[in-house]
C-alpha positions as CSV (number, residue, x, y, z in Angstrom):
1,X,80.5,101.5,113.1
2,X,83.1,103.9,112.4
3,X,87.0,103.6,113.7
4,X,89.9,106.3,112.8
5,X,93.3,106.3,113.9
6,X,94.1,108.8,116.8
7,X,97.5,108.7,116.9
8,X,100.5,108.6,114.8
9,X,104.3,106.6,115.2
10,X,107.0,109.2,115.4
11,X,108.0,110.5,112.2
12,X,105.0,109.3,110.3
13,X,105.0,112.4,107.6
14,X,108.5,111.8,106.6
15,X,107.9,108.3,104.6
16,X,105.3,108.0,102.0
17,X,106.5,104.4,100.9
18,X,105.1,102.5,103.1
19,X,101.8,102.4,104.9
20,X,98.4,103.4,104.4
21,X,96.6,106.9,103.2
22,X,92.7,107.4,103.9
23,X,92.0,103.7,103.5
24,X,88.5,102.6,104.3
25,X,87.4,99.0,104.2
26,X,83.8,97.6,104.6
27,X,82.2,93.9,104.0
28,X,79.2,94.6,103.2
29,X,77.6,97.1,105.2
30,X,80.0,96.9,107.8
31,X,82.8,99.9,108.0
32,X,85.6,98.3,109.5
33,X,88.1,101.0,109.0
34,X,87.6,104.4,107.8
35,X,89.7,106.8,106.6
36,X,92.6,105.7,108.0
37,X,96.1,107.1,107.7
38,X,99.1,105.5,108.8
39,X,102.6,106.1,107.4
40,X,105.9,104.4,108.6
41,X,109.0,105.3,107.9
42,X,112.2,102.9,107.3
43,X,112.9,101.3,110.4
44,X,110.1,102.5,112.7
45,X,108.3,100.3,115.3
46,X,104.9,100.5,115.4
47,X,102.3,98.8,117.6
48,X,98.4,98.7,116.5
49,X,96.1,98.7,119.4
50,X,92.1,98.8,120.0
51,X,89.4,96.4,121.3
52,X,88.5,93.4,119.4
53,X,86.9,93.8,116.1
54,X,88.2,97.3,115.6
55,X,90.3,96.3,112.4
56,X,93.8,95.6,113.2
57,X,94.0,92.4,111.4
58,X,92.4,94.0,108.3
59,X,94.6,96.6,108.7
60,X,97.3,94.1,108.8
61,X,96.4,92.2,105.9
62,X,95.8,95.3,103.4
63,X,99.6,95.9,104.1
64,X,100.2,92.4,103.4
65,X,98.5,93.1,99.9
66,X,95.8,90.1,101.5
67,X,93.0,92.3,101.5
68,X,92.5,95.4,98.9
69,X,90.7,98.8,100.2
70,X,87.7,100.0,99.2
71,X,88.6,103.5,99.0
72,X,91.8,105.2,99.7
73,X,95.8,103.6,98.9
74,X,97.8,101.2,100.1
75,X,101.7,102.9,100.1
76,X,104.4,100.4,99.4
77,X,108.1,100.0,97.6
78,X,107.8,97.0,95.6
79,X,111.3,96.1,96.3
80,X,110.4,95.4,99.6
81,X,110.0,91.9,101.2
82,X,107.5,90.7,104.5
83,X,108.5,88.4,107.1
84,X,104.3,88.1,108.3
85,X,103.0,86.3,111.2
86,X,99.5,85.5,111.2
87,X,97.3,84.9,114.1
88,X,97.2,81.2,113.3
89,X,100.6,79.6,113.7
90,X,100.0,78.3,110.4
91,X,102.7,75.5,111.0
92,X,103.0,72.5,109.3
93,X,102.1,70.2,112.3
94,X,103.9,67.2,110.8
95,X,107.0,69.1,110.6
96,X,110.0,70.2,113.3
97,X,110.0,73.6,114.4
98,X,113.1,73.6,111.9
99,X,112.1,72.3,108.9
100,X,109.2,74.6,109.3
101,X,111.6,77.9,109.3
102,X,113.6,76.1,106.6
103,X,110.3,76.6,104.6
104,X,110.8,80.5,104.5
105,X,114.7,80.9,105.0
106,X,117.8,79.2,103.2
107,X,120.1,79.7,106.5
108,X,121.9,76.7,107.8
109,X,120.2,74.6,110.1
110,X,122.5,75.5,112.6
111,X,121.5,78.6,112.2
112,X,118.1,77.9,112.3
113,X,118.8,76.2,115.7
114,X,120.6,78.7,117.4
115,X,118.0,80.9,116.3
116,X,114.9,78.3,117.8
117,X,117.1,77.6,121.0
118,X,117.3,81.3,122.5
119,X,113.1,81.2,122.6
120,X,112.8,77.6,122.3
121,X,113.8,74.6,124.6
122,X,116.7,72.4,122.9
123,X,114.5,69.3,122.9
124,X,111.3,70.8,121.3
125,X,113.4,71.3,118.3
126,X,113.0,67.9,117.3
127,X,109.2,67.5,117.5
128,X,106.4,67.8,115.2
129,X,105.0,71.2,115.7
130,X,102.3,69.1,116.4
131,X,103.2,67.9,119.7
132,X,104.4,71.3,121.2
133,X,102.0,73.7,123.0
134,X,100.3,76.5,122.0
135,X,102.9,78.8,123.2
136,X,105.8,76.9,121.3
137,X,104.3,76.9,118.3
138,X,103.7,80.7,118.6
139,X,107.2,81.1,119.9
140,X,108.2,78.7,116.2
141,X,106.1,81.3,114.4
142,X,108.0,84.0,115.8
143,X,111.3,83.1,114.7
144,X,110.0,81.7,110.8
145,X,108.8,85.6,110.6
146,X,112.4,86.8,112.0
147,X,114.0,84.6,110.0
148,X,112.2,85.1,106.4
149,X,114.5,87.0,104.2
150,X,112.6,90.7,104.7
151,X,113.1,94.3,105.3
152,X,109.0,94.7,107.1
153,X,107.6,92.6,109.8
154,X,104.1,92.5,110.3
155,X,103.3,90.2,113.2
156,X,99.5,90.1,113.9
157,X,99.2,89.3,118.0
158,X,102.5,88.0,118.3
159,X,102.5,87.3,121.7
160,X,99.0,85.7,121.8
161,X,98.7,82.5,124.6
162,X,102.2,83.5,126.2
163,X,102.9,84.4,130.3
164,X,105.2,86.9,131.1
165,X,107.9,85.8,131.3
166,X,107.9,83.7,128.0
167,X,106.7,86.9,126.4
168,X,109.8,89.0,127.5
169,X,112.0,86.0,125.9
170,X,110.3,86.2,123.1
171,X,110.4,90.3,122.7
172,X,113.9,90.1,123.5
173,X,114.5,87.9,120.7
174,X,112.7,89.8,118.7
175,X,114.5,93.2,119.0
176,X,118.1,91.4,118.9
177,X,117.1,90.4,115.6
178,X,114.7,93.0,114.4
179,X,118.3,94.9,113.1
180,X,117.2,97.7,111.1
181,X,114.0,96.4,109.6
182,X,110.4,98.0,110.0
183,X,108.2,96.5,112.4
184,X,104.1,97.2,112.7
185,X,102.5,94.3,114.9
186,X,99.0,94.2,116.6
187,X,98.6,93.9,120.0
188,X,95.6,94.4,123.2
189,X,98.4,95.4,126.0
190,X,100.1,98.5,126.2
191,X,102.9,97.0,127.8
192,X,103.7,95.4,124.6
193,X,104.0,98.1,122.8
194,X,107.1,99.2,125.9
195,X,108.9,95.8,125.7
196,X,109.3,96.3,121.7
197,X,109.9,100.0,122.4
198,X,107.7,100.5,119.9
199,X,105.1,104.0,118.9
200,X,101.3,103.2,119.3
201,X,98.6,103.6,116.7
202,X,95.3,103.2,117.9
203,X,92.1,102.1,116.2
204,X,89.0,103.4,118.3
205,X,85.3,102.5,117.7
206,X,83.6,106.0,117.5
């Protein structure tokens, strides 16, 4: 299988710090990605789309330095920090939804709160993450990645398991906060991609 990119964020060829430059990745004799380019420039949104299995969490996760490419370079500035959400919560289920940002961020837990309460109900704060549904827990997720002390976000399917309507809360908190930081996240819908006013790269399966 053999995917490329066929279309670029605005202003890609003005930043070379950040992103990726003819990067191909296989395991074992499967190409995942292929000569793919993709260059962001500070404080650019960008959202990765394609079908399932076309590579946008290995794509992720060779920007997150998780995964190294085969071929090809991974462009960053070291003195840059990630805020990264995976497509596992990854939450410590015994903890509150605070203690769980506290993990990643040194605010107040006041702070924290305020931050929790605009996508979270008041009384879920309190719980093991463990008791809160799916889409709580993503919602948690959300805001440890907001929080984390970082100039790049890299959110892999941040909206996964959420309606509408808690979706739009959750994008709104998401660009109130987003400041001037860059933001590449992966996503299936188009319309996420509008509600972040984000640029779409695609990953296609040729």
């Amino acid at each position: 299988m053999d995917f490329a990119k066929i279309q670029y964020g605005k202003g890609a060829a003005q930043m070379t710090e950040y992103g990726l430059w003819q990067v191909s990745k296989r395991y074992g004799a499967l190409t995942v990605l292929d000569q793919v380019t993709l260059r962001l420039r500070p404080g650019s949104r960008v959202c990765v789309m394609g079908p399932s299995g076309c590579g946008k969490t290995t794509l992720l996760r060779l920007m997150m330095g998780l995964e190294h490419p085969d071929s090809g370079s991974v462009l960053h500035d070291t003195k840059q920090c990630m805020g990264v959400m995976f497509q596992e919560n990854r939450l410590l289920e015994w903890a509150t939804p605070v203690k769980n940002v506290q993990l990643v961020c040194s605010s107040q837990t006041e702070k924290i709160r305020e931050h929790l309460k605009q996508v979270l109900p008041e009384e879920a704060l309190e719980k093991p993450a463990g008791e809160l549904s799916g889409g709580m827990k993503r919602r948690a997720a959300l805001v440890r990645a907001v929080m984390a002390p970082a100039n790049i976000l890299l959110l892999d399917e941040p909206f996964t398991g959420l309606d509408e309507e808690t979706k739009r809360m959750a994008a709104d908190y998401l660009i109130n906060h987003l400041e001037n930081r860059t933001l590449i996240f992966s996503s299936h819908q188009e319309a996420d991609a509008g509600y972040l006013h984000a640029d779409i790269f695609r990953l296609i399966q040729q």
